[in-house]
C-alpha positions as CSV (number, residue, x, y, z in Angstrom):
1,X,26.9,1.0,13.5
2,X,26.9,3.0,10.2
3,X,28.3,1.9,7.0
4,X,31.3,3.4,5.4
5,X,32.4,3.0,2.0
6,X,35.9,3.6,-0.2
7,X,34.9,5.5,-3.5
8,X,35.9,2.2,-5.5
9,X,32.7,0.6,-3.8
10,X,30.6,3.6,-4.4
11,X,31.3,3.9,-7.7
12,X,30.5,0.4,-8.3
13,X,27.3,0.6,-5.9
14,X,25.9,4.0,-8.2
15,X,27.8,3.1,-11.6
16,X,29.2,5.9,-11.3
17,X,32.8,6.7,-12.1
18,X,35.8,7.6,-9.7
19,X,36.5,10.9,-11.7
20,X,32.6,12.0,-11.2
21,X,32.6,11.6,-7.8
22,X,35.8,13.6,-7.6
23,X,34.2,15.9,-9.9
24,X,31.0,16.3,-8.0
25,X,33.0,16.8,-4.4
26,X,35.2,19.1,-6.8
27,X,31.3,20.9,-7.2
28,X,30.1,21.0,-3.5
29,X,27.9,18.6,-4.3
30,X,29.3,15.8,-2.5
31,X,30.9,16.3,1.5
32,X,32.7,13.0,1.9
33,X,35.0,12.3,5.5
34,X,38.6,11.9,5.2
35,X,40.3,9.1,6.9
36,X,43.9,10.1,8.6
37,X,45.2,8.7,5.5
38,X,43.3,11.2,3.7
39,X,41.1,8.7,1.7
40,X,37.7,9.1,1.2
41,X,35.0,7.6,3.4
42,X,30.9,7.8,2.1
43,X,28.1,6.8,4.4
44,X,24.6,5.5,3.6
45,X,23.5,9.1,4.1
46,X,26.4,10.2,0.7
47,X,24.9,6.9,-1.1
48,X,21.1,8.0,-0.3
49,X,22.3,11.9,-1.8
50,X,24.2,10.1,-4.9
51,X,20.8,8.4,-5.9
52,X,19.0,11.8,-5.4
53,X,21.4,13.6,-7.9
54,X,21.7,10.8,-10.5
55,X,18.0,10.6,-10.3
56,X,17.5,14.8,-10.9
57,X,19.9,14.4,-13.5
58,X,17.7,11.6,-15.6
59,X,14.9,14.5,-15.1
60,X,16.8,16.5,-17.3
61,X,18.0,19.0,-14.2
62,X,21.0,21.2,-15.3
63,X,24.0,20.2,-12.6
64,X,23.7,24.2,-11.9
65,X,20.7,23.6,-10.7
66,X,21.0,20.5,-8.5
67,X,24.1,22.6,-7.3
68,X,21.4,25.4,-6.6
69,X,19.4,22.7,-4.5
70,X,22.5,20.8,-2.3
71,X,23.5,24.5,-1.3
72,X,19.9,25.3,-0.1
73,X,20.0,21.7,1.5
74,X,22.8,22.4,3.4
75,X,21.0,24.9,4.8
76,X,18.4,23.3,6.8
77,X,15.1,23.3,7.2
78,X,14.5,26.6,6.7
79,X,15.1,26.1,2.3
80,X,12.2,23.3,2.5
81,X,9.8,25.7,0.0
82,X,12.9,26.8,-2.1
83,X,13.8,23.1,-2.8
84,X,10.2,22.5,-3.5
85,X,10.0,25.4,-6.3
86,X,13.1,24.1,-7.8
87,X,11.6,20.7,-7.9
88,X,8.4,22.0,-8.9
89,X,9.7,24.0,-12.0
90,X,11.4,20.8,-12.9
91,X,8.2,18.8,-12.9
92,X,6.8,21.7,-15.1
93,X,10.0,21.6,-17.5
94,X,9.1,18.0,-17.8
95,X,5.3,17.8,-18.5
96,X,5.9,20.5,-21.4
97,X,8.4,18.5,-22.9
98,X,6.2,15.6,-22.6
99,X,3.5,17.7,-23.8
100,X,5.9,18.9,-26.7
101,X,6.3,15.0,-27.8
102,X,2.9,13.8,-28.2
């Protein structure tokens, strides 16, 4: 059995707010189910994808660019190498900055 969640208890299980979330399904980012009563339902796959963006996002990545990457994801498979050169130019965006501090 899969778990489900209301966006009050994903907002308190990723600390983020109730207006993100909107704000990021608003984006594409996020794809959650509708009930009959049109409320939102998020499964342990939407939590898993949550930590993934708020985690890009502490790396600095622009939200255009995590956009960029859930569109490619939603592709498949096939955007594996596309995902890994956005991830990779991150990685380099990161080491020059850190390179830039010391």
């Amino acid at each position: 059995m899969n778990l489900t969640y209301k966006i009050s208890e994903v907002s308190k299980l990723t600390d983020l707010s109730i207006p993100t979330l909107r704000y990021y399904e608003e984006l594409g980012l996020l794809h959650p189910r509708r009930t009959a009563n049109n409320y939102r339902v998020f499964t342990e796959e939407d939590l898993a994808w949550i930590q993934f963006i708020q985690r890009a996002k502490k790396t600095g990545m622009p939200l255009a660019k995590i956009i960029e990457y859930s569109k490619l994801r939603e592709k498949g498979a096939e955007t594996i190498l596309q995902r890994i050169a956005i991830l990779e130019e991150q990685e380099q965006l990161l080491e020059l900055e850190k390179k830039n501090l010391q």
